[in-house]
C-alpha positions as YAML, in Angstrom:
chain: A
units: angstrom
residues:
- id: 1
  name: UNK
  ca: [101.01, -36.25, 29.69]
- id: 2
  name: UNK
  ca: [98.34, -33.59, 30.28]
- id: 3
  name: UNK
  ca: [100.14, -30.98, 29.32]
- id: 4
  name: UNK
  ca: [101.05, -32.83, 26.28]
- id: 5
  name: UNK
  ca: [97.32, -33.40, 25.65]
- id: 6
  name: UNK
  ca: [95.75, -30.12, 26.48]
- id: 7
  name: UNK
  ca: [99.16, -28.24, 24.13]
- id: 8
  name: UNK
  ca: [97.67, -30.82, 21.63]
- id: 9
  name: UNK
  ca: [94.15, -29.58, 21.97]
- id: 10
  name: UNK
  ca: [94.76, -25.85, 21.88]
- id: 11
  name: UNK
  ca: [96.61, -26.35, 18.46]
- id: 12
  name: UNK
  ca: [93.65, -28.26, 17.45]
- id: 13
  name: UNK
  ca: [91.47, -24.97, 18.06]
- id: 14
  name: UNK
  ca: [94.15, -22.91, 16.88]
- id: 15
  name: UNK
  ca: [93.76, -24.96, 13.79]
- id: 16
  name: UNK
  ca: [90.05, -24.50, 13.65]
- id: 17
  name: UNK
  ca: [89.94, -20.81, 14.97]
- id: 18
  name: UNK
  ca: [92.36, -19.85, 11.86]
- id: 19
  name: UNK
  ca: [89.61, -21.41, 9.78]
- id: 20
  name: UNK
  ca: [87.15, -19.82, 11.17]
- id: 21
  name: UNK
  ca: [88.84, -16.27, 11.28]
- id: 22
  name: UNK
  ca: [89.71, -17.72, 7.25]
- id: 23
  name: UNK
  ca: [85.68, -18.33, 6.84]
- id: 24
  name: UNK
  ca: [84.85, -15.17, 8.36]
- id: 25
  name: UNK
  ca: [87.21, -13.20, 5.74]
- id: 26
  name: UNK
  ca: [85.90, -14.79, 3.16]
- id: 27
  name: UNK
  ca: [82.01, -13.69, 4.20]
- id: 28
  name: UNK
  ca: [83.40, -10.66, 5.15]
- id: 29
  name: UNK
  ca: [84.84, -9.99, 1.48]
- id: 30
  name: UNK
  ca: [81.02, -11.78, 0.08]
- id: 31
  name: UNK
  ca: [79.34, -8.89, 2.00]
- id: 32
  name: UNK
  ca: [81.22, -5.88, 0.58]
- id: 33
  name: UNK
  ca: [81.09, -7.33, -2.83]
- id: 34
  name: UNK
  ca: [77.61, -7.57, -2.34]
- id: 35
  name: UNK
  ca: [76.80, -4.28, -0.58]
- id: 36
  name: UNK
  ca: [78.83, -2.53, -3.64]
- id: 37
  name: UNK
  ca: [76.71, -4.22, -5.93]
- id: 38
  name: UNK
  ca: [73.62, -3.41, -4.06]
- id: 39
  name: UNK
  ca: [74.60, 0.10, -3.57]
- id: 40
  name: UNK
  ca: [75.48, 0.50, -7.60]
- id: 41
  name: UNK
  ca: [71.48, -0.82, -8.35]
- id: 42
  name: UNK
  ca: [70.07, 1.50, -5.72]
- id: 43
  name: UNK
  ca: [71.98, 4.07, -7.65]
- id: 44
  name: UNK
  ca: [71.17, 3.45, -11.32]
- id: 45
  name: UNK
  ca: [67.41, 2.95, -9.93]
- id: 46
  name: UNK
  ca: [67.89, 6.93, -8.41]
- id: 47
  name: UNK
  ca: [69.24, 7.99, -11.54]
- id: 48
  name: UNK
  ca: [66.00, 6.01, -13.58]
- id: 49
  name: UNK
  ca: [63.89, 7.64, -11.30]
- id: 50
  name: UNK
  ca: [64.91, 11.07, -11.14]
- id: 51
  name: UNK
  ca: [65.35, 10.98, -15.37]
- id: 52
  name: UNK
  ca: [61.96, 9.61, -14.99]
- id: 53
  name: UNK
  ca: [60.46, 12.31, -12.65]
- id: 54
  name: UNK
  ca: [62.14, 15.16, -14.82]
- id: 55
  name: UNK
  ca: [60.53, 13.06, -18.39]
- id: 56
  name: UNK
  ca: [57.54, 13.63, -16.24]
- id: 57
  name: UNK
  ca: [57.29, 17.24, -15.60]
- id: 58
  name: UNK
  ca: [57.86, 17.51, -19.31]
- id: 59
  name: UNK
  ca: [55.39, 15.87, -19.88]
- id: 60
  name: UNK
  ca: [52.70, 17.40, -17.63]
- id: 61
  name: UNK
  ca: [54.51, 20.85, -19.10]
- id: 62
  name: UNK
  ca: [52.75, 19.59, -22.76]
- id: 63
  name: UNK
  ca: [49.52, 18.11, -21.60]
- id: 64
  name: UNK
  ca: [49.38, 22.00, -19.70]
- id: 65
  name: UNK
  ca: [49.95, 23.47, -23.00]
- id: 66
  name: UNK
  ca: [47.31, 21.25, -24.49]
- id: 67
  name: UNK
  ca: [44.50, 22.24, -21.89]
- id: 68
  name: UNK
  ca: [45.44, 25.96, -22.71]
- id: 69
  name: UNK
  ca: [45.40, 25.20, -26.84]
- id: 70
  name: UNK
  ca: [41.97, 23.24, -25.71]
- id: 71
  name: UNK
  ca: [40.92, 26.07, -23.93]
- id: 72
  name: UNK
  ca: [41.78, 28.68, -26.80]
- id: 73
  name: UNK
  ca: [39.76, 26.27, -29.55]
- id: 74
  name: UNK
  ca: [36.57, 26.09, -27.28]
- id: 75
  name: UNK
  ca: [36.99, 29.92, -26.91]
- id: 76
  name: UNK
  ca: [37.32, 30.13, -30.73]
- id: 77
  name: UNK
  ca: [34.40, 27.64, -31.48]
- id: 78
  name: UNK
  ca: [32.28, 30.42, -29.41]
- id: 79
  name: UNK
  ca: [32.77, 32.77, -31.11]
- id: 80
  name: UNK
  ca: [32.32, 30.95, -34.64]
- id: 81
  name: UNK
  ca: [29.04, 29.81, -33.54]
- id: 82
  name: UNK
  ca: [28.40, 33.70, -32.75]
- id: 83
  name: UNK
  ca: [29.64, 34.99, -35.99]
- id: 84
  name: UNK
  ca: [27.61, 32.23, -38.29]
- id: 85
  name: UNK
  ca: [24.64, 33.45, -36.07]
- id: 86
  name: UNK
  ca: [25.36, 37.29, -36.98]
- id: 87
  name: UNK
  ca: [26.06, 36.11, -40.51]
- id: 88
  name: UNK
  ca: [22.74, 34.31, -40.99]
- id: 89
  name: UNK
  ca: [20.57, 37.26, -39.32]
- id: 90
  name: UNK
  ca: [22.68, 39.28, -41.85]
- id: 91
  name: UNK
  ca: [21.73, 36.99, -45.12]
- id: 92
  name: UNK
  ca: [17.97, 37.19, -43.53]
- id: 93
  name: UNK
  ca: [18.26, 41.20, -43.93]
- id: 94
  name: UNK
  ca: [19.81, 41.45, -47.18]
- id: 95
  name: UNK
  ca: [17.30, 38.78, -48.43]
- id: 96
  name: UNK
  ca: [14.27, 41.16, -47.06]
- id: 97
  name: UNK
  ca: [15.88, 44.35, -48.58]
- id: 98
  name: UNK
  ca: [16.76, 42.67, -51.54]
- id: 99
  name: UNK
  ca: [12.79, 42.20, -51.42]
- id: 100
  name: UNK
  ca: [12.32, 45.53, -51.41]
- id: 101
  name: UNK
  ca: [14.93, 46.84, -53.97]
- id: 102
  name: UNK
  ca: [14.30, 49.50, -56.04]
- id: 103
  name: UNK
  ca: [14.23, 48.89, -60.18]
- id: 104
  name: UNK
  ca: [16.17, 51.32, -60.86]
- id: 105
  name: UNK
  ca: [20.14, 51.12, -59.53]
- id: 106
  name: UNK
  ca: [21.54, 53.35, -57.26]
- id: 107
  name: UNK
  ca: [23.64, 55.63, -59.98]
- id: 108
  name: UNK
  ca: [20.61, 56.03, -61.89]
- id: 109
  name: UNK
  ca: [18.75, 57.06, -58.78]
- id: 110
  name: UNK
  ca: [21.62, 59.44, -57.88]
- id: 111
  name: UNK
  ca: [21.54, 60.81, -61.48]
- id: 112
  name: UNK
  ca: [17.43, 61.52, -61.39]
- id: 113
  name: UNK
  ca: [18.26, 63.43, -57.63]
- id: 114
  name: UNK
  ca: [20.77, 65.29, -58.73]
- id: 115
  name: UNK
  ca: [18.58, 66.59, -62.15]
- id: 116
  name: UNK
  ca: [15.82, 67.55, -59.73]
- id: 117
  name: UNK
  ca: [17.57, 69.30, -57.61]
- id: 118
  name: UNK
  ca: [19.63, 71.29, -60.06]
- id: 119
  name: UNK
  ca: [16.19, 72.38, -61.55]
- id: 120
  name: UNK
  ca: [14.82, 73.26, -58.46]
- id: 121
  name: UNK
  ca: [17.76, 75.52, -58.21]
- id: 122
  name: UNK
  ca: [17.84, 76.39, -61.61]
- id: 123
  name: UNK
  ca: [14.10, 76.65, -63.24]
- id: 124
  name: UNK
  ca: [11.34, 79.25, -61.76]
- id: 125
  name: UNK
  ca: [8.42, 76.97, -60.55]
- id: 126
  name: UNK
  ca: [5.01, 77.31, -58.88]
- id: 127
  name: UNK
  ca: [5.05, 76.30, -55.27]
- id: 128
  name: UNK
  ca: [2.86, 73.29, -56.28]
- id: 129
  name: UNK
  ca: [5.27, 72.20, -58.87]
- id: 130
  name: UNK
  ca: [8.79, 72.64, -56.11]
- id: 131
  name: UNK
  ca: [6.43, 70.63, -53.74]
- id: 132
  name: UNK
  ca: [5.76, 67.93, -56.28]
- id: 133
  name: UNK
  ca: [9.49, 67.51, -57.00]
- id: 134
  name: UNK
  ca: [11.05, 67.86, -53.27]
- id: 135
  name: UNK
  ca: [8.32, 64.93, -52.62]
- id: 136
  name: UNK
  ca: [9.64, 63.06, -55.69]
- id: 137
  name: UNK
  ca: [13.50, 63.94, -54.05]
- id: 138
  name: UNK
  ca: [11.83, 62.45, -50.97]
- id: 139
  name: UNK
  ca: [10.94, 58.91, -52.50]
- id: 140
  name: UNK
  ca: [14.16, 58.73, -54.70]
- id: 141
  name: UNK
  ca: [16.07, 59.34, -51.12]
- id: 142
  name: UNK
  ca: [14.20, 56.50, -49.90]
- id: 143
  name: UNK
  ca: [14.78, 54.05, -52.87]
- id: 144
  name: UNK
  ca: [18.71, 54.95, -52.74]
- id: 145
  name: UNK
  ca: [18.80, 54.56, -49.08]
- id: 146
  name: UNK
  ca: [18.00, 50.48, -49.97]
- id: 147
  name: UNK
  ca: [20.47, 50.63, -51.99]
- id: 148
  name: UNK
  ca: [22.44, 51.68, -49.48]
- id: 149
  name: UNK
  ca: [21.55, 49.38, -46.61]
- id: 150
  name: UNK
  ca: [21.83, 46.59, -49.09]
- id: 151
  name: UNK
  ca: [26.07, 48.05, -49.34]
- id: 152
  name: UNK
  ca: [26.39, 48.08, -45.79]
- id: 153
  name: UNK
  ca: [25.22, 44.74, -44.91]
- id: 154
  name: UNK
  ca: [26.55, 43.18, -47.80]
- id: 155
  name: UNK
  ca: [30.07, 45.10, -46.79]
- id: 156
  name: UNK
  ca: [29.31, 43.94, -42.82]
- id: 157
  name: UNK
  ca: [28.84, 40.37, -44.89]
- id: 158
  name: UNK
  ca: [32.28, 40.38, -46.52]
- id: 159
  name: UNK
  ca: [33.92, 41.18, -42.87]
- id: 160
  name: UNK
  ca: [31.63, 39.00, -40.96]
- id: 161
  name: UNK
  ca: [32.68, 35.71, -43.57]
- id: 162
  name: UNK
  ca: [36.59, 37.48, -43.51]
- id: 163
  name: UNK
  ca: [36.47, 36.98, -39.75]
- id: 164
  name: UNK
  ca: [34.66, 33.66, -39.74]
- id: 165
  name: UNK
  ca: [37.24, 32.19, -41.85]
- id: 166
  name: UNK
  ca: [40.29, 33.55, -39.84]
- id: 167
  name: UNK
  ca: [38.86, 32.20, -36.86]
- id: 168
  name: UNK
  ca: [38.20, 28.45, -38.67]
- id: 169
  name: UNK
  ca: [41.86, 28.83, -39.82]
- id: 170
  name: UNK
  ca: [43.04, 29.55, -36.53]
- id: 171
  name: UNK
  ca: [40.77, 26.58, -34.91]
- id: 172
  name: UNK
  ca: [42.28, 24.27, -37.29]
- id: 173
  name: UNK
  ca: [45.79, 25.00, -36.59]
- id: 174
  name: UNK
  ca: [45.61, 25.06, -32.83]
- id: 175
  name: UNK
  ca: [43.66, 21.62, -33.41]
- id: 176
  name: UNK
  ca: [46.56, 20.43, -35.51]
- id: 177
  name: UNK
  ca: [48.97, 21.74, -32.81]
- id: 178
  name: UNK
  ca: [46.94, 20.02, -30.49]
- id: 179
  name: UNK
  ca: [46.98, 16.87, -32.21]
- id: 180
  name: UNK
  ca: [50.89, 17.53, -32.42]
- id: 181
  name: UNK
  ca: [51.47, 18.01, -29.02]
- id: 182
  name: UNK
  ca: [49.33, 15.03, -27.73]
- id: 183
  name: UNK
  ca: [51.41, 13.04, -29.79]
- id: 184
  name: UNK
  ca: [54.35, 14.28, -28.04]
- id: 185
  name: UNK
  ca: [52.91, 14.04, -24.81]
- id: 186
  name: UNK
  ca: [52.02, 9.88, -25.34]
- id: 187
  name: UNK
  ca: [55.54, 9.54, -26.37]
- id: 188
  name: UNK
  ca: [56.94, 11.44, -23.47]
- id: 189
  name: UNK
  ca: [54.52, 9.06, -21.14]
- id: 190
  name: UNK
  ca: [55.79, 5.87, -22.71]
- id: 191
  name: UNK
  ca: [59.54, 7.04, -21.86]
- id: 192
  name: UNK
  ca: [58.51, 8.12, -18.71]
- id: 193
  name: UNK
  ca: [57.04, 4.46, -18.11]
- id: 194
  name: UNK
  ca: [59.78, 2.90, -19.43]
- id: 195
  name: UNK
  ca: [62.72, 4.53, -17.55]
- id: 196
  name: UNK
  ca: [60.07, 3.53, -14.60]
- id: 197
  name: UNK
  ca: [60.12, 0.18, -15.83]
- id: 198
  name: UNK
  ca: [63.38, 0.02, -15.72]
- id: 199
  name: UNK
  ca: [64.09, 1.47, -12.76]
- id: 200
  name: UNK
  ca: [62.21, -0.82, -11.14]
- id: 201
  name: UNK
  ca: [64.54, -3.61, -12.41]
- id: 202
  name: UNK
  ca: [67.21, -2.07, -10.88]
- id: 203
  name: UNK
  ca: [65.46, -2.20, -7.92]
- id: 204
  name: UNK
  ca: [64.21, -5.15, -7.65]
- id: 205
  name: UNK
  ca: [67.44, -6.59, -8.25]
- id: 206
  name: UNK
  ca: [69.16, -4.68, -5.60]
- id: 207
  name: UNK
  ca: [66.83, -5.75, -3.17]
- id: 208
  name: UNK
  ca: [67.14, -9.44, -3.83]
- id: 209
  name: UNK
  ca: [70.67, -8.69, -3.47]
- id: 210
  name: UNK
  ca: [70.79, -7.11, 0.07]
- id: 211
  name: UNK
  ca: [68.15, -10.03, 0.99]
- id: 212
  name: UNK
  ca: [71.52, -11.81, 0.03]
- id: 213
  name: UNK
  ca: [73.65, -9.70, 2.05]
- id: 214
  name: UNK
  ca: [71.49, -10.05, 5.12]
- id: 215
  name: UNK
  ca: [71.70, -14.11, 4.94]
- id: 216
  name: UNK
  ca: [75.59, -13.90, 4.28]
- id: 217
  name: UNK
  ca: [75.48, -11.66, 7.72]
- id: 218
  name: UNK
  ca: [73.27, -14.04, 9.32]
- id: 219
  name: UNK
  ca: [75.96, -17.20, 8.97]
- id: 220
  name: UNK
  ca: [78.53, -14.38, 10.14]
- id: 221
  name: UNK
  ca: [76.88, -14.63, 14.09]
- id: 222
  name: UNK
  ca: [77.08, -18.04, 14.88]
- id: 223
  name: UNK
  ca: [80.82, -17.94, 13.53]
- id: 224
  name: UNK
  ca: [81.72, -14.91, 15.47]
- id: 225
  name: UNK
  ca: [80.65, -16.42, 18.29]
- id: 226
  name: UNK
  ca: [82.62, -19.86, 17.30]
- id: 227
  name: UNK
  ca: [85.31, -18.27, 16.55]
- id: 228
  name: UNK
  ca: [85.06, -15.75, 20.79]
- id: 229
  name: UNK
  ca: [84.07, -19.68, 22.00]
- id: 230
  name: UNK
  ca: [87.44, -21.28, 20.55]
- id: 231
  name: UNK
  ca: [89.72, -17.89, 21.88]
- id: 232
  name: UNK
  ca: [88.02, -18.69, 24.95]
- id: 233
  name: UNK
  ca: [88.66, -22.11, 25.26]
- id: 234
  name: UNK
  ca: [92.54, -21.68, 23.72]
- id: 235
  name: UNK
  ca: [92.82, -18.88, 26.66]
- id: 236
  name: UNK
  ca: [91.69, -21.30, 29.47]
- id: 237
  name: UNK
  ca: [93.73, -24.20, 28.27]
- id: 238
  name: UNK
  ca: [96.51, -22.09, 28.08]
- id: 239
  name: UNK
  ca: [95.40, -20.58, 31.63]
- id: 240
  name: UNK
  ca: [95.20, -24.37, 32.97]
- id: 241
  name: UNK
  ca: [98.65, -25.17, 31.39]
- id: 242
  name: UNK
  ca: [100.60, -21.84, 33.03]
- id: 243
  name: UNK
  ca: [99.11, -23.32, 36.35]
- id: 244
  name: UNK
  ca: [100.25, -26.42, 35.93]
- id: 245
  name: UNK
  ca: [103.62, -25.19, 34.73]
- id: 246
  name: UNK
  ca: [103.58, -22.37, 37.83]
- id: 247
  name: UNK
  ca: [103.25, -25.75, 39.85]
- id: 248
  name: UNK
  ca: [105.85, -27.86, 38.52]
- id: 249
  name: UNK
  ca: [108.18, -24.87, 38.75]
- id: 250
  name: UNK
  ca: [107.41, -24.62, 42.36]
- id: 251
  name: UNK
  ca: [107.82, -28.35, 43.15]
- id: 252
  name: UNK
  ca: [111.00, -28.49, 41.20]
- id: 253
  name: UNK
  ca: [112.18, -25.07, 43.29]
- id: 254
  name: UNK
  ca: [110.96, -26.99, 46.54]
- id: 255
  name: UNK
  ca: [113.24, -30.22, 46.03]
- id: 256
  name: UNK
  ca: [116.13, -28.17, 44.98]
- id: 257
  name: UNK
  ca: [115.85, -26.16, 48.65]
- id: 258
  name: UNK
  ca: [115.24, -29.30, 50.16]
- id: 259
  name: UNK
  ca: [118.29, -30.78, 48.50]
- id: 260
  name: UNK
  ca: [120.41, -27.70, 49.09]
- id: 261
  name: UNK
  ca: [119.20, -27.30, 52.71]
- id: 262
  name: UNK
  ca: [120.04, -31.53, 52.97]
- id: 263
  name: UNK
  ca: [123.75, -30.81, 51.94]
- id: 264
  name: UNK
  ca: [123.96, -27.50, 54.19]
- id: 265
  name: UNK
  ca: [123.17, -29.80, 57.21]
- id: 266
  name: UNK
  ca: [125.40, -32.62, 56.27]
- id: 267
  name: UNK
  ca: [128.38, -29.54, 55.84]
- id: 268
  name: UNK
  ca: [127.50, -28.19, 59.13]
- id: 269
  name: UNK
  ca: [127.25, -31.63, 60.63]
- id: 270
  name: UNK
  ca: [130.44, -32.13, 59.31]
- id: 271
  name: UNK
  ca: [132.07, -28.83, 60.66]
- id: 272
  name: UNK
  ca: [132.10, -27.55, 57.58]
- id: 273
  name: UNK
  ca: [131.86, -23.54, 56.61]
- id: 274
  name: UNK
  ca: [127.91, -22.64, 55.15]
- id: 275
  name: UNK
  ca: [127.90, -20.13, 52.38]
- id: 276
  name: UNK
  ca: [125.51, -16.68, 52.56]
- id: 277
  name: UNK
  ca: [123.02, -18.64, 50.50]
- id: 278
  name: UNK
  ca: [123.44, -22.13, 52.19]
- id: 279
  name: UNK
  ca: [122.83, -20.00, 55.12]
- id: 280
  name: UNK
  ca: [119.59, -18.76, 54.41]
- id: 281
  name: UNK
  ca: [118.51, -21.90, 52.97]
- id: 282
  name: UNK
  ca: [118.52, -23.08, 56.40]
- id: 283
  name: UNK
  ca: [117.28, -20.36, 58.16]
- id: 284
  name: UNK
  ca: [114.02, -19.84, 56.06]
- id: 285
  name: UNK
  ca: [113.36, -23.84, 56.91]
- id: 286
  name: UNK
  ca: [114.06, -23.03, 60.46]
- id: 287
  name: UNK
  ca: [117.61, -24.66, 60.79]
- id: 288
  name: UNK
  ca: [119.71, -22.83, 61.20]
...
């Protein structure tokens, strides 16, 4: 009857260990599903990132070009200011020489010149007269040499207002390329930010997940060591049932020697012939 009862119990725990091995499966299956899920998140929030980093450098690669185009406009705005100073000292000259211009215009100056030297070179004259002329060459020279200046500046005028308006033309288009590129670069910032954004989804989610995983492990410890507790117990039941069977055996090999050695006394008793094995049944109980 205990044999009966403990063979009873250890398919009882055989009963619960297969559920428990079944349970474990089942949370073992939970955790890969979930550690494949986890591990797909952590990878789209890599990718994110790293499309997010390279968005990035793109985007410190404009605002770079902008400080340069910044750089070049301030450089330009110098030298503006530095040409509309040279232009208004300029305008100040030609105002003061205009001031000072002659009546008469410079081809009419040339003309007069050229007649006074050509009779100087032409007509006999007292040295009082030649000295009277050179002098008026003199003051003509003078007079045509205004007219002169006035050409120069007034050329060094054109060039100066040539330049300055180049160099506003060139300021406004770097300004418009800066305005262009800025643009560009608060675009490129908003994608960055939202790959970010998005990446951070993905990570967020992942990480709830494997918070998952670790709880799904955690109700895997207490079962493993359910399920090494019921092996255990199965294995000393068993253990308890082989001794008890070992025993048995023995008893039940006892009483058939003592039954065999009974009938090899009443055979020799009766003068009857003992067998090898009859004989030794005897002898080992001291007999024969």
């Amino acid at each position: 009857m205990v044999i009966q009862e403990e063979l009873r119990k250890i398919e009882e725990l055989r009963q619960k260990l297969s559920a428990s091995k079944e349970q474990r499966e089942k949370l073992y299956a939970e955790v890969k599903e979930l550690a494949e899920k986890r591990d797909k998140l952590n990878s789209e929030f890599k990718r994110l990132r790293a499309e997010a980093l390279e968005i990035k450098r793109a985007r410190d690669k404009i605002n770079a070009e902008i400080r340069e185009l910044k750089s070049q406009r301030n450089q330009i705005k110098t030298e503006i200011t530095q040409k509309v100073k040279e232009l208004k000292n300029l305008q100040n000259d030609i105002k003061a020489l205009t001031a000072k211009k002659p009546s008469k215009n410079s081809s009419a100056l040339q003309k007069e010149v050229e007649a006074i030297e050509w009779k100087i070179q032409t007509t006999p004259l007292s040295l009082q007269e030649e000295k009277q002329l050179v002098e008026r060459v003199k003051q003509l020279e003078i007079q045509l040499n205004v007219h002169r200046r006035i050409g120069q500046l007034n050329q060094k005028k054109l060039e100066l207002t040539t330049e300055l308006k180049a160099l506003e033309a060139k300021a406004k288009s770097i300004r418009e390329e800066i305005v262009k590129k800025a643009e560009k670069s608060q675009q490129t910032h908003e994608e960055m930010i939202k790959k970010l954004e998005e990446a951070k989804k993905f990570k967020n989610e992942a990480d709830n997940i494997h918070k998952l995983l670790l709880q799904v492990r955690g109700k895997m410890e207490p079962l493993k060591e359910e399920i090494k507790k019921t092996i255990e117990e199965i294995k000393k039941l068993e253990g308890e049932i082989a001794a008890r069977e070992a025993a048995e055996r023995r008893k039940s090999e006892e009483r058939l020697l003592e039954d065999a050695a009974k009938r090899a006394m009443e055979k020799l008793k009766r003068g009857e012939k003992l067998t090898w094995e009859e004989f030794k049944i005897l002898a080992e109980k001291g007999l024969a």
